[in-house]
N, C-alpha and C positions, 0 to 999 in steps of 0.2 A: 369493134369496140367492146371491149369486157364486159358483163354482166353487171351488177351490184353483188350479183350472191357468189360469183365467182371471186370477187374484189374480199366478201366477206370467209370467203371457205380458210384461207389460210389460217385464221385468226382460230377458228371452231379449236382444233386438236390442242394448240398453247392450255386452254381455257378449259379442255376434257384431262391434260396432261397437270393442272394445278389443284384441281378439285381432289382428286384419288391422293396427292402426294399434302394437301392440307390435312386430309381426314385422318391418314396413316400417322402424322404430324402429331393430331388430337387424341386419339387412340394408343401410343404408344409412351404417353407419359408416364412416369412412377402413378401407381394407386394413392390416394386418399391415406389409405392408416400406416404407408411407410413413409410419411410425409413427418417429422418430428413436430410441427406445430400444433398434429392430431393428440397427440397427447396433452398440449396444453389446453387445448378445445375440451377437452374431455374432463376436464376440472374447471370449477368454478375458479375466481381468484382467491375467493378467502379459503378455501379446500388449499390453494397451495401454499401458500401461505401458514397453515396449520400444519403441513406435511413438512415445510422447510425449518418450520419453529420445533416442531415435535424430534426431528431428526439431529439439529442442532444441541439440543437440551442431551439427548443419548450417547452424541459425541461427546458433549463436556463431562458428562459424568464417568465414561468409557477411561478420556484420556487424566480426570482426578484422581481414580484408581488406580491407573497405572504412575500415578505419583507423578505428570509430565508436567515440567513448567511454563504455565501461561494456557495451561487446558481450554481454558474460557474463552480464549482466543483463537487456540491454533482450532480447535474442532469445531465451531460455526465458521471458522474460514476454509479449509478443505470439507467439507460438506456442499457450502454455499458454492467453493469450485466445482464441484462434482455435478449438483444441483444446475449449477447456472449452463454445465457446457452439454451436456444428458436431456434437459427439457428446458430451461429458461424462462424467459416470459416475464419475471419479475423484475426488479428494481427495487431498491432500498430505497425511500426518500433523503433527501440528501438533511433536509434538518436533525432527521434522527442521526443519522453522524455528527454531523457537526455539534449539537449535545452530549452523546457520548464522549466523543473527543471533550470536551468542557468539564464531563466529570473526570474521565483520566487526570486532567489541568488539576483539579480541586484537591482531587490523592497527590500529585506532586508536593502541591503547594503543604501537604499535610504532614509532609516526610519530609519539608526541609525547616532546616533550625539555623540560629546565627553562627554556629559550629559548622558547618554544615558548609553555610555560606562563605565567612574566612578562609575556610580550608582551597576553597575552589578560587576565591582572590590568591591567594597565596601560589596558586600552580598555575595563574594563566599564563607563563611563557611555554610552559611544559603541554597545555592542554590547545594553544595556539602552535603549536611546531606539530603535535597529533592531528591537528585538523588539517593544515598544510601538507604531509605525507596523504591523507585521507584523498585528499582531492587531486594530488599527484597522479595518485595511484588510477584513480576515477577517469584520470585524462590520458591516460597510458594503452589503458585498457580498452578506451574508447575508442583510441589512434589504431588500434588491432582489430575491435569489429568494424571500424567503417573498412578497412584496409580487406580483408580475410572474410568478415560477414555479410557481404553485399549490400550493407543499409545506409542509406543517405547520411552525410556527413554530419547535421544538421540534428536529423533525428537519433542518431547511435552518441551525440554527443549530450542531450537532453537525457535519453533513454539509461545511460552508466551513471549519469553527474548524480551522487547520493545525497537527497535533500527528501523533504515532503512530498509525498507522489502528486499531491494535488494541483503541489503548487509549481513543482518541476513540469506537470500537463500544460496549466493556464500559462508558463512561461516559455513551453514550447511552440504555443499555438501562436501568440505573439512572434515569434520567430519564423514561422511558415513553415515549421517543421509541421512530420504528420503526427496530431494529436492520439490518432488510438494506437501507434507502433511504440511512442511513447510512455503511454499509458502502460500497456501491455509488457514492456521494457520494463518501466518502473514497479510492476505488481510482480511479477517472474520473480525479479529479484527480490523483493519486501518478504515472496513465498521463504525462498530460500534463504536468507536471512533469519526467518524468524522458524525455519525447522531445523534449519545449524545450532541455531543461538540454545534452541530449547535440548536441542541432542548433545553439545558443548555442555550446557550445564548440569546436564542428567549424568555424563562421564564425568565433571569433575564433583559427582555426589552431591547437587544441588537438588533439592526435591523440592514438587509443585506444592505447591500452599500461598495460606493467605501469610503477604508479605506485609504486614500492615494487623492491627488488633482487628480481630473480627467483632463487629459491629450489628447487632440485631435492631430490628424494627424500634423505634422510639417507643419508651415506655412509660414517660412523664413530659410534664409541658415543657419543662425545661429539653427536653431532648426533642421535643418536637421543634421549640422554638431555634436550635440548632441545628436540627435535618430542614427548617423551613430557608435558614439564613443560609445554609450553603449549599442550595437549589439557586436562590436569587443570585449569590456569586457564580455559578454555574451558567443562567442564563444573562445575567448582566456582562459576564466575562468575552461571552460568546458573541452578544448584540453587538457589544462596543468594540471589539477588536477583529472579527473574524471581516477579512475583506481588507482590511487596513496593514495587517501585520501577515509575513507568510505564518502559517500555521496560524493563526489568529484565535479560532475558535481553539485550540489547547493551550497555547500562550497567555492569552489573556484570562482567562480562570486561573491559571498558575499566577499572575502579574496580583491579581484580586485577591484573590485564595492566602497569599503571602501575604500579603497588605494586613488583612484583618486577622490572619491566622498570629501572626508575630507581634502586632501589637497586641493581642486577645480582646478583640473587639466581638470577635465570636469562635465557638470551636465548633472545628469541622467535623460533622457525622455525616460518614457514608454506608449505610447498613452493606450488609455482605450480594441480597438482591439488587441492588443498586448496581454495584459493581461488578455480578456476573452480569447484570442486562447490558451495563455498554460496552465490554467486553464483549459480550456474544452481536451485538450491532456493529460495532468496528470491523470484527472479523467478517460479518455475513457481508459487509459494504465491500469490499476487498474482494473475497470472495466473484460474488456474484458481476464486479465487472469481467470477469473471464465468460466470455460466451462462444457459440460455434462460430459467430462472425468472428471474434476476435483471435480466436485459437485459427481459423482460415488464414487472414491477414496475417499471421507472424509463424506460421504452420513451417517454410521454407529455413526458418531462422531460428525457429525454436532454441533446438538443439544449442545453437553458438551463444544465443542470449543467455543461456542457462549458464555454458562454459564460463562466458566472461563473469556471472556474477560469482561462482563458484571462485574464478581466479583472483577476481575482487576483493569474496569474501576473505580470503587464505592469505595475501597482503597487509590485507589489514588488522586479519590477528595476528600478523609478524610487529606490526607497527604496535597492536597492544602488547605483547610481549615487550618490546623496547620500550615501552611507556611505564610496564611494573617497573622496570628498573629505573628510573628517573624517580618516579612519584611514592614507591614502595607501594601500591595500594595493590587489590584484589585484580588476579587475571578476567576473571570474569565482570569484573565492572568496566574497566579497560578496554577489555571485548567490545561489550556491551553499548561501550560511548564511541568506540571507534566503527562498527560494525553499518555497512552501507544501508541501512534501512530505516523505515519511515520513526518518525519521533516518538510516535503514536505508542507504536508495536515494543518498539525498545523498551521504554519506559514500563511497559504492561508485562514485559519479562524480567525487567531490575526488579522492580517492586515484588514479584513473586518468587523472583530468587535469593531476596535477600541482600541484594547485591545495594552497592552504594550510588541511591538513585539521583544524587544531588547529583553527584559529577557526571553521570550517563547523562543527563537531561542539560548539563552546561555543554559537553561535548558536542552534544547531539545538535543544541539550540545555538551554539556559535558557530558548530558547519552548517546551517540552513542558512542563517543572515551572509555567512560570508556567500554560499552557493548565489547567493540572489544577488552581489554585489558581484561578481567574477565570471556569472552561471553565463551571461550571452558574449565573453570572450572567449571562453573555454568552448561555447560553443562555433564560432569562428574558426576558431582555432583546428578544433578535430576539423571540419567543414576543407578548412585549404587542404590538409594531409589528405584528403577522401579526392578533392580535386587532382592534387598531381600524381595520386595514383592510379584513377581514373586516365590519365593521360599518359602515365609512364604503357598502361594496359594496351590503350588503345594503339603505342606510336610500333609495341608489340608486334 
């Protein structure tokens, strides 16, 4: 009859054999300071935050000198990219967007007149047939990344559909789609949209500037009492509609903004600091959702996400082109209203290029309600083509 300690020897070596291979295990990890979080340890958070605002401010002034349109935007948003995927650690709050957004709403509402507004009744078949080709095109392009780019039928069809990126997320997540492939989807393209749009306008001799009377700090009560009243439609705009309407927090300041602006119940003053500040938040929010996780996640697909918007883009200034000749108005507004990217951004490049912002903002606000009306059959839709390719693959 065996031992106890003969019973137990076999088990010794397993137990000499896991010790030496845990240690080596411990000991062969990357170090500490090539760890990228080591650099976020190494700053406090308001230190980055200083570094992200200081580095922002040098781009806007960088890309005003070179005369580029929408400086105030496009450079706290490639910054805050560079920033977010390089060290990260940050987040924007989301109310400072959604304010921002509200003051963008208030400058709309400040640019538009009953001229303004007739002229856009007057083209809504013209600007309804633009928006139809728009989402055409969006559903085409979609049918070719779910087919060609490996992404869920579901998510590549959330991901191309051109509407609000926020609201295109919240409407994907409801869908089972995945939310950060979406997200990711929808910023890629918002990027490239809004460095075409600014490079399109730069070639056809549009220079950056304020698109709008520049407006210094209040210097009497009366001006105060004007920069105080269209704060309140800014935050009033924002409370009552944002959540209720897609885009809500720009919408509804525009809805408000109008309201009081057109009866002259009050006029809108928005000093010139005002409007680089939400400008430079817009952008940094943008921005800084790209981080290493997210550039990880969509790393495989990058490249194709890029192509599609790029293919996107390029349809759709055919679609503006066929729209000057309809409407007779500017290529660049055309552009501008037909152009897949977020309402926010458009708008904050009409206005600085001069460009006619009533009809970019009717364009842009009639394909977001239709996207939201259409957005979960279109999404279906690409979904089946993804399936029976999926199957055509597999019977391969």
């Amino acid at each position: 009859m065996p031992c106890p300690a003969q019973k137990l020897a076999p088990a010794r070596p397993c137990v000499k054999r896991q010790q030496p291979l845990a240690f080596y295990r411990s000991i062969s990890l990357p170090p500490e300071p090539s760890d990228p979080s080591s650099h976020r340890r190494a700053l406090p958070v308001w230190a980055r935050w200083v570094l992200l605002a200081i580095s922002c401010m040098v781009a806007n002034r960088l890309l005003y000198i070179l005369h580029m349109p929408a400086g105030g935007f496009i450079g706290p948003m490639a910054v805050a990219i560079v920033y977010g995927v390089s060290i990260g650690g940050l987040k924007l709050p989301r109310p400072c967007f959604k304010l921002s957004q509200g003051v963008i709403g208030v400058l709309i509402a400040q640019t538009l007149s009953m001229t303004v507004l007739f002229k856009i009744l007057n083209a809504w078949p013209v600007m309804l047939l633009a928006t139809a080709i728009t989402l055409l095109l969006s559903l085409v392009v979609g049918i070719g990344l779910v087919r060609y780019g490996g992404l869920p039928g579901s998510t590549a069809a959330w991901g191309t559909t051109p509407g609000a990126a926020a609201a295109m997320v919240a409407m994907a997540e409801e869908s089972d789609a995945d939310p950060r492939i979406v997200a990711a989807m929808q910023y890629v393209r918002v990027v490239c949209v809004v460095l075409i749009g600014a490079l399109v306008s730069h070639y056809l001799g549009v220079t950056g500037g304020p698109g709008h009377p520049a407006q210094g700090l209040p210097d009497s009560l009366g001006e105060l009492g004007d920069g105080l009243a269209t704060l309140a439609a800014v935050v009033a705009g924002v409370w009552l509609f944002d959540g209720r309407l897609p885009a809500g927090a720009l919408l509804g300041p525009v809805v408000i903004g109008s309201v009081l602006h057109l009866t002259g119940v009050i006029t809108i003053l928005l000093p010139q600091p005002l409007l680089e500040l939400a400008y430079g938040l817009i952008g940094t929010y943008v921005g800084l959702r790209f981080d290493r996780a997210t550039v990880r996640n969509i790393a495989r697909s990058l490249g194709k996400m890029i192509l599609a918007s790029l293919v996107l883009i390029a349809l759709c200034a055919l679609s503006a082109w066929l729209m000057t000749l309809l409407m007779h108005t500017q290529f660049i507004s055309a552009y501008l209203g037909t152009s897949p990217g977020g309402l926010d951004s458009m708008t904050i490049i009409a206005i600085d290029t001069h460009a006619d912002v009533g009809l970019v903002v009717a364009l842009q606000t009639l394909r977001l309600f239709t996207v939201v009306l259409v957005g979960p059959g279109m999404a279906k839709l690409v979904a089946r083509f993804a399936r029976s390719a999926t199957g055509s693959i597999g019977r391969g």
